[in-house]
C-alpha positions in Angstrom: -68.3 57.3 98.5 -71.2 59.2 99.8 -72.3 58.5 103.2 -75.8 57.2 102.4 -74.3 55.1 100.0 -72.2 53.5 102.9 -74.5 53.1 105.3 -76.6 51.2 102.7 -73.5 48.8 101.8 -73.0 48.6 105.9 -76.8 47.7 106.1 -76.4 45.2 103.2 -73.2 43.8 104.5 -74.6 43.2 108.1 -77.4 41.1 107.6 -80.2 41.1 110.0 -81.3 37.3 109.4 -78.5 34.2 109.1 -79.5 32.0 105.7 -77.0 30.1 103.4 -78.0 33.4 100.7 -75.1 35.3 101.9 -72.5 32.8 101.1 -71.3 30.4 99.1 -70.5 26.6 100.2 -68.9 25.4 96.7 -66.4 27.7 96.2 -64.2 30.0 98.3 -63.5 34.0 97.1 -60.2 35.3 98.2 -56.4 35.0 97.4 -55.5 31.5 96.4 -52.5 29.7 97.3 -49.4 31.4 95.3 -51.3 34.8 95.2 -50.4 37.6 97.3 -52.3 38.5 100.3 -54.1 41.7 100.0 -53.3 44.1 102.2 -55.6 45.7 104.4 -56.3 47.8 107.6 -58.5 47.3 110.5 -58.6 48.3 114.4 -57.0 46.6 116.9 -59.2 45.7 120.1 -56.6 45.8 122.5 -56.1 49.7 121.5 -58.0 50.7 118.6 -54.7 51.4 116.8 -54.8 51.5 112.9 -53.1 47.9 111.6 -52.3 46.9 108.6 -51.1 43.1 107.4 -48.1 44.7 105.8 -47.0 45.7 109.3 -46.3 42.0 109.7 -44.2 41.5 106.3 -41.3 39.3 107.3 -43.2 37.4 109.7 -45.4 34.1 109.1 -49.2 35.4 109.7 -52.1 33.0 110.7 -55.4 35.2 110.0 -59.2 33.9 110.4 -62.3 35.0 110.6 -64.6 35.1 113.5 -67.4 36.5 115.3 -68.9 36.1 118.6 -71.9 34.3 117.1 -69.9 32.3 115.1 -70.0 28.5 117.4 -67.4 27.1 114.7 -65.1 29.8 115.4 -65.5 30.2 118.8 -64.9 26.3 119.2 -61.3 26.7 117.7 -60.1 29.5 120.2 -58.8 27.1 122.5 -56.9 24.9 119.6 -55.5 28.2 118.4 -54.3 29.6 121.5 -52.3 27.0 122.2 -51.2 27.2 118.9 -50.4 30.5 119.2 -48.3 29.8 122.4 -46.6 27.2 120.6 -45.1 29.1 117.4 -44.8 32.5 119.3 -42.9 33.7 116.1 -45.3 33.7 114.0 -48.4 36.2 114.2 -52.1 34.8 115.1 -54.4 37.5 113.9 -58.5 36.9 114.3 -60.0 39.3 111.8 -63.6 40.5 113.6 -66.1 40.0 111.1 -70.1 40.9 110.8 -72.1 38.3 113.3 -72.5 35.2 111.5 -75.7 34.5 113.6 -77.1 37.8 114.6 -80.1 38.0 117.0 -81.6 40.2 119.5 -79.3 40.4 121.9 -75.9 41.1 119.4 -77.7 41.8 116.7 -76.2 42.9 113.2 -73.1 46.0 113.4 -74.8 49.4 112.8 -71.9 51.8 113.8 -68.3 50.4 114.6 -68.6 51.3 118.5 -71.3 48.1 117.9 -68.7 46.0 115.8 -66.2 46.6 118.9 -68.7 46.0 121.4 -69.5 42.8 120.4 -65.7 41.9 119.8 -64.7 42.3 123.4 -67.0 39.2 124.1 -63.7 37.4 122.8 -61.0 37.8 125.0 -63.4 38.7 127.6 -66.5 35.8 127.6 -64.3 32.7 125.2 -61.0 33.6 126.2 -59.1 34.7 123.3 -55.7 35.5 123.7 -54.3 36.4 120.0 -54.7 40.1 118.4 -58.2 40.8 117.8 -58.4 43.3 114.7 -61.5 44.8 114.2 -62.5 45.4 110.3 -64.4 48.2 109.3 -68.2 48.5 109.1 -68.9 47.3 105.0 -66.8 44.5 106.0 -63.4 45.5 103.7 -60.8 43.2 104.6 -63.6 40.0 105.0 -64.9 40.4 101.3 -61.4 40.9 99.8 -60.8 36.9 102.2 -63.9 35.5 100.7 -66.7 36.7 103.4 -66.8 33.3 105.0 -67.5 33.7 108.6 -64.8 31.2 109.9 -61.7 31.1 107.1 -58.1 30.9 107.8 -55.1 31.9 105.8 -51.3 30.9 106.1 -49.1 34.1 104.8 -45.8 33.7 104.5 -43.0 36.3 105.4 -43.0 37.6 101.5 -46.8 38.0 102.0 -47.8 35.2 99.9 -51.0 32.4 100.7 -49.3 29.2 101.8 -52.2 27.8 102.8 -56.3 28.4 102.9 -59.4 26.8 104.7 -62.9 28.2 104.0 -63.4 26.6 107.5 -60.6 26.5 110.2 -58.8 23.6 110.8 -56.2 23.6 113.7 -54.8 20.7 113.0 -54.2 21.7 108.9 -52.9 24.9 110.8 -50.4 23.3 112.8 -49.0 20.8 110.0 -48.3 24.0 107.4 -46.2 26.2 110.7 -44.8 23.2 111.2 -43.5 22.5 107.6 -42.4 26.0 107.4 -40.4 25.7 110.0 -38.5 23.0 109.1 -38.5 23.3 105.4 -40.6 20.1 104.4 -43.6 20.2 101.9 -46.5 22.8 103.0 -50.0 20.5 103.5 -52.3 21.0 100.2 -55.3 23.2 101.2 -58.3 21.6 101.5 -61.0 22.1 98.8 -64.1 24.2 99.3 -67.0 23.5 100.6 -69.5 23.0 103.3 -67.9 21.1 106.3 -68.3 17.6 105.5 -70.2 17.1 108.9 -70.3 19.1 112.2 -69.2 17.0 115.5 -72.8 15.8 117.6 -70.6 15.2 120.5 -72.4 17.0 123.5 -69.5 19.5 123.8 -70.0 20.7 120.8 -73.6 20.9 121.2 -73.3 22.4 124.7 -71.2 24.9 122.4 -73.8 26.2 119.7 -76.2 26.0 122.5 -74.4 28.7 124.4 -73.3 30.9 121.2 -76.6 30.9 120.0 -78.1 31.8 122.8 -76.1 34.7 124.2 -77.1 36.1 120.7 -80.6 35.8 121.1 -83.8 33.7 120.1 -83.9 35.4 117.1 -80.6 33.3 115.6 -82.2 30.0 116.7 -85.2 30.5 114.7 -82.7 31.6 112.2 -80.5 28.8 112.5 -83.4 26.0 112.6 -85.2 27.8 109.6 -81.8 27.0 107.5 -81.2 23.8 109.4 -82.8 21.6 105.7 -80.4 24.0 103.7 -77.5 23.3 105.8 -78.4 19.1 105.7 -78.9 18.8 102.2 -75.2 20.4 102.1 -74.0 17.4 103.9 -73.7 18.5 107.6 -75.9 17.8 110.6 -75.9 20.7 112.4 -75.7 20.4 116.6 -78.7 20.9 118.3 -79.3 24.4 119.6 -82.8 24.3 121.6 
């Protein structure tokens, strides 16, 4: 591919402005359950080494999808860590995405030492403890997952979907290690959509408050602009001003 080419699909990929254009709430792209997992590589943020999913073939893999303006990821770090620290067999791999809220201050990935950058805000500002892998700049490994800015898979060790969430769900998470484990039946994945609602608790307001800011004014307005788009889909978003 030539390299304006790619810097066009990076540009097109990393969107400047957050709407509900650049995904879809009714349906979820990606492997389904029963379908192999497709193999991809990215960087890892603890050393920039070259990864790929088949390294972990054998092994039970948990992968989402985050970013550092994502709130509905960065509110299930904690959940996951101690998930993590619970099934210390199986692999917890975070797959760093484009910024689902960009804004002024981490604004949208224009070069990969940006995309890193922004993914050190992980372990470093929320705390996350499981391997970070960096995807590349057009977004690769996301698209071939289904571009959602917070989805989780359960692979199994043959590499196949057990399990999928268009949104993260610690709980569904912990059910399907769980049943693997011990051989019962794997939880039925949950159907796509928008999240049904989004908690108004004032943790979890105190939460986009902080993601959203850190990212900058800019993904407010954004946010608030989208805010009729995102209640019509049947969630009331937390207040972030």
């Amino acid at each position: 591919m030539a390299t304006s080419e790619s810097a066009a699909q990076a540009s097109a990929y990393n969107y400047a402005h957050f709407s509900l254009e650049h995904r879809t709430m009714d349906r979820l792209e990606g492997p389904k359950v029963g379908e192999a997992a497709p193999d991809f590589t990215a960087q890892r943020l603890a050393d920039a080494e070259a990864v790929k999913l088949s390294d972990y073939r054998g092994q039970t893999v948990v992968l989402e999808t985050g970013s550092a303006t994502c709130p509905i990821y960065v509110g299930r770090i904690g959940p996951m860590n101690a998930l993590a620290q619970r099934y210390p067999e199986v692999a917890f791999l975070v797959l760093y995405t484009r910024e689902a809220h960009p804004g002024e201050n981490l604004g949208p990935h224009r070069s990969m030492a940006d995309k890193v950058h922004h993914a050190r805000l992980l372990p470093d500002a929320d705390g996350e403890r499981r391997t970070v892998l960096v995807d590349d700049l057009t977004g690769s490994a996301h698209m071939a997952y289904g571009a959602m800015p917070n989805t989780a898979y359960v692979i199994d060790g043959t590499g196949t979907v057990v399990v999928r969430a268009q949104w993260n769900d610690p709980e569904l998470i912990d059910q399907t290690l769980e049943a693997l484990a011990s051989g019962g039946p794997v939880p039925t994945s949950p159907q796509p959509g928008f999240p049904a609602r989004l908690s108004q608790d004032r943790a979890t307001q105190d939460l986009f408050k902080r993601v959203m800011e850190r990212s900058g004014q800019q993904a407010i307005a954004d946010f608030e602009r989208a805010r009729p788009d995102i209640e019509r889909l049947g969630a009331r978003p937390p207040a972030t001003r």
